[in-house]
N, C-alpha and C positions, 0 to 999 in steps of 0.2 A: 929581578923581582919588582925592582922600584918602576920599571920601567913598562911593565905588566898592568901595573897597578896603576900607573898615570894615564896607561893606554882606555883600558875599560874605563877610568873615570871619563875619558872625554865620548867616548863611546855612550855614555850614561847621559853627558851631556847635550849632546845632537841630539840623541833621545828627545829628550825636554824638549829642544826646539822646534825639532820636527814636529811634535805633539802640538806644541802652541800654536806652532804654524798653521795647522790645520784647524783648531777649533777658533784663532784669529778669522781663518778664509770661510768656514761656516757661518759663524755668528751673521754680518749682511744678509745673506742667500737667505738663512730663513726668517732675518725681519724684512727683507725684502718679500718675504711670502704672505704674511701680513697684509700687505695692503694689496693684494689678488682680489681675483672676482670673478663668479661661475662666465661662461663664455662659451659657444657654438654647441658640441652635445655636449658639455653639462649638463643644459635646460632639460634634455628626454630622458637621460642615463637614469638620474636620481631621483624621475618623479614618483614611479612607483612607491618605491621604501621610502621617500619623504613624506608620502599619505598615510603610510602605515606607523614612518615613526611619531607622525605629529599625534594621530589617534592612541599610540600607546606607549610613547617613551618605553620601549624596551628593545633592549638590543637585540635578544634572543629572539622576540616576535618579530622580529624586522629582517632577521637572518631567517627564520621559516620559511618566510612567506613569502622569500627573493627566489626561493627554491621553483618552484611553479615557475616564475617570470625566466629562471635562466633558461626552464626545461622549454618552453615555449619560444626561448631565442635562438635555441637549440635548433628547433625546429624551422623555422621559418628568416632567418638570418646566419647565424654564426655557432660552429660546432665549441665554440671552448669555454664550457660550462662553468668550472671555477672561476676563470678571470671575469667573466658579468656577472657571477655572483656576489663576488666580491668587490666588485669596483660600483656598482650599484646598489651594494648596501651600505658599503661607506659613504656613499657621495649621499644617501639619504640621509645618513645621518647626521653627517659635516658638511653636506657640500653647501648647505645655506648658513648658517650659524657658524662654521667655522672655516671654511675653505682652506682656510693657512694648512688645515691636517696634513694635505694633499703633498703640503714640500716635504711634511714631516715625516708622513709614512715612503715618500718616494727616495729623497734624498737621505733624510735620516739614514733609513735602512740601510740601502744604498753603501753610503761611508759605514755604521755599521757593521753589516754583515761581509762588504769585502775584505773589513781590514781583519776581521775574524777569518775568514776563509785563508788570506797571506799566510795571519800567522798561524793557524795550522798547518798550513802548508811548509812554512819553514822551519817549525819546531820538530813538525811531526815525522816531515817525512825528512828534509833534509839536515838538520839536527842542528839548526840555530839555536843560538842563546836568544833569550828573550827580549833583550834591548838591539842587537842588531836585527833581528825578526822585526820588529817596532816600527825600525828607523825606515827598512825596504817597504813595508807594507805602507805607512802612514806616506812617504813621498809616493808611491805610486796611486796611493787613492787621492792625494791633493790636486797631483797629476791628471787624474783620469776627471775630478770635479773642472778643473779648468779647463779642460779640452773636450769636454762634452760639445759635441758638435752640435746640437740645438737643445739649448739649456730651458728654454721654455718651457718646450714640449715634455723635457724627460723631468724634471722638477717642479714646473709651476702650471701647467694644465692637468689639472685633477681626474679627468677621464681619460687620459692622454696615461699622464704618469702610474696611475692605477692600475691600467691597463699591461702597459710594459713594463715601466721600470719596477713594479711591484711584482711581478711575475718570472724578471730578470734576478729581484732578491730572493726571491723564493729557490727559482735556480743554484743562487750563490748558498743557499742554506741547506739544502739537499745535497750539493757535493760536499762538503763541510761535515756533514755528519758521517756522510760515507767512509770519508777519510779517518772521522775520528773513530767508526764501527771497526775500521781492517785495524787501526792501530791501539785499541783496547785490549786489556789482558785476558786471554781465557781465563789465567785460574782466578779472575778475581770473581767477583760475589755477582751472581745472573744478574740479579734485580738491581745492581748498578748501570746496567745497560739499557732498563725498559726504555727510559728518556728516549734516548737513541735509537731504539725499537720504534715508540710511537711515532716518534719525529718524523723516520725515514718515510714509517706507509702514511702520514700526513703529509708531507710537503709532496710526496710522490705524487698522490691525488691531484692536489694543490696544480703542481706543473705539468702533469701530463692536461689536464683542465683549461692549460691559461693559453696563450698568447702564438700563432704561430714562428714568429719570431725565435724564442728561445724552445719551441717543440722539439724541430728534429736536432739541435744540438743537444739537447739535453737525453735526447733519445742516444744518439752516440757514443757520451762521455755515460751513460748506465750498461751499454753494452760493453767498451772497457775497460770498465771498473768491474763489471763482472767476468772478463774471462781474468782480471788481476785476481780475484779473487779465488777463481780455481789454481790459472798456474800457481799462486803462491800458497796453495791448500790453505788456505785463511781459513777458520773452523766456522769462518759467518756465512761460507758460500752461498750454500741453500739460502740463509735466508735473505741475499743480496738478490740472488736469482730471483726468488717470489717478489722481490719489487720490483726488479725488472718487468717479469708477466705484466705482476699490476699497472706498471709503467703503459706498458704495449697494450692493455685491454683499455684506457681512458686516454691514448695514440687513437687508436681506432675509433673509440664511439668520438671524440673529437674531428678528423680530417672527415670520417664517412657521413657526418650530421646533414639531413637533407636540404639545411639554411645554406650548408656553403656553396652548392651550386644554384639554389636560389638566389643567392645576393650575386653569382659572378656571373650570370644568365643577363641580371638585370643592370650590371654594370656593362655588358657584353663585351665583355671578356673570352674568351679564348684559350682553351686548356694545350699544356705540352707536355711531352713525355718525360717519364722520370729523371732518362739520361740525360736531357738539352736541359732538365731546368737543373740541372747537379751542375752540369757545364758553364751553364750561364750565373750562378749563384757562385761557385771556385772563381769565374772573369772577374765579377763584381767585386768578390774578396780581394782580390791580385791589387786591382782599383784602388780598394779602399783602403788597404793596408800600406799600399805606395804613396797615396794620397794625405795620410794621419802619418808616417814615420819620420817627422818632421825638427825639427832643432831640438828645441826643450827633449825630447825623447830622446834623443842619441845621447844628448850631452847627462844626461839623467843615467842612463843606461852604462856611459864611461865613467859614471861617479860610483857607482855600483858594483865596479870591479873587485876592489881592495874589499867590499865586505864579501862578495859573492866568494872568492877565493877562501877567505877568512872560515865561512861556513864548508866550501867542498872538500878542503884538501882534507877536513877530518874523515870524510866520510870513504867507501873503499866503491864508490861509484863505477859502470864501468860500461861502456855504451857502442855493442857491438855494429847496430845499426842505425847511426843516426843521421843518415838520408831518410831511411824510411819512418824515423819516428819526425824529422821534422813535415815531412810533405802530410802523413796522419793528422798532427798537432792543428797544422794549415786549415786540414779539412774540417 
């Protein structure tokens, strides 16, 4: 018992550390955002809603009237309506006055929302206690801050990072709720769920809207999440499904917008078939992931053992095919 109790106490204490550790490796990053300054399209992104915010200091009138500007980018540039909505209304309101927002909304989130996303994942599904949940998520986001492959771009360029890595949060916050929709109690009380209701059909918008980037992945993990949802008769199906739809009806008015073959005409660009670019996008991954699986990760990964066991062995897990969930996972 004594020895139970000395255990979890050091367990409590990594805790702490890991914690420290990462808001020690934040604090720099975003006084180093601080002394930032708009650059390349900055100048076009945020003209727009910086005319409108300087005429009416209002946010509400600033997010209107970006409306019209995305549907028109829509048109004649790029199909993903949410993310220039939204990256061009922020950046008119911060991009001259405050630009540092740009690390805040990126990277904040970012650490944020991933380390939310872990520990759901570890609480929920895999039935971690709270302090080793903590200790896996918080080194793997300190992790993932440090080896961000171009830290610039995904943290300190404001229409850069609006663009993606806000789109990428928005991602992380959409799965996030999914998980915690299948793992919510039916009998409890309806109207403790609306949150999670509205959540879902808003960030669904959100990313079917944003970034091709995180589109067709996020298209993927909503189609498995929904047949999770049937096979395991979760009583949310139907309503996982209708976001799925919704999902796939703002897919479509996105990839089909008549800007994206205008912009790739004038880049003269070159289209290819669904199958060579699946092929050529799994080469790249192969690439990338042999490329990034690097020291600090393996050795991170063998430190992780003893808690990873710690969490499985309670659970009655049982994994009849996993070749074919790892080659899925992959894809």
């Amino acid at each position: 018992m004594k020895m139970t109790t000395k255990k979890e106490m050091h367990i409590k204490i990594i805790f702490a550390g890991v914690l420290l550790t990462l808001v020690i490796l934040l604090i720099p990053l975003f006084v180093i955002g601080h002394y930032n300054f708009p650059s390349i399209d900055d100048v076009g992104y945020g003209k727009t809603a910086e005319i409108v915010w300087d005429e009416t200091h209002s946010v509400i009138m600033t997010c209107l009237r970006q409306i019209p500007y995305a549907w028109d980018y829509w048109h004649i540039w790029q199909g993903n309506l949410a993310a220039e909505w939204f990256t061009t209304t922020v950046m008119g309101i911060f991009g001259r006055s405050a630009y540092y927002m740009g690390t805040y909304l990126s990277l904040g989130g970012f650490v944020l929302f991933e380390l939310l996303l872990f520990m759901t994942i570890l609480k929920k599904v895999m039935g971690a206690d709270f302090f080793r949940a903590g200790i896996i998520s918080g080194c793997v986001v300190s992790m993932q801050v440090l080896l961000t492959p171009v830290p610039v771009e995904a943290f300190y360029w404001f229409c850069g990072s609006a663009l993606y890595t806000v789109t990428y949060n928005e991602t992380v916050i959409l799965m996030t709720l999914l998980i915690l929709l299948y793992h919510s109690h039916s009998s409890s009380r309806h109207w403790k769920r609306i949150p999670l209701y509205i959540g879902i059909i808003l960030f669904t918008v959100l990313v079917s809207g944003g970034t091709y980037v995180t589109l067709i992945l996020m298209l993927l993990l909503y189609l498995f999440t929904a047949i999770w949802y049937w096979y395991r008769r979760n009583p949310y199906k139907w309503f996982v499904t209708a976001g799925m739809v919704l999902y796939l009806a703002g897919f479509f008015l996105n990839v089909l917008a008549p800007g994206n073959q205008m912009r790739l005409s004038s880049a003269g660009v070159e289209g290819t078939s669904p199958i060579r670019a699946i092929l050529l996008a799994l080469k790249e991954a192969l690439f990338y992931v042999t490329e990034n699986s690097i020291l600090p990760c393996m050795i991170l990964a063998l430190l992780f053992l003893p808690l990873f066991f710690h969490i499985v062995k309670k659970r009655n897990y049982k994994y009849p095919v996993p070749v074919l969930i790892t080659i899925l996972s992959f894809g």
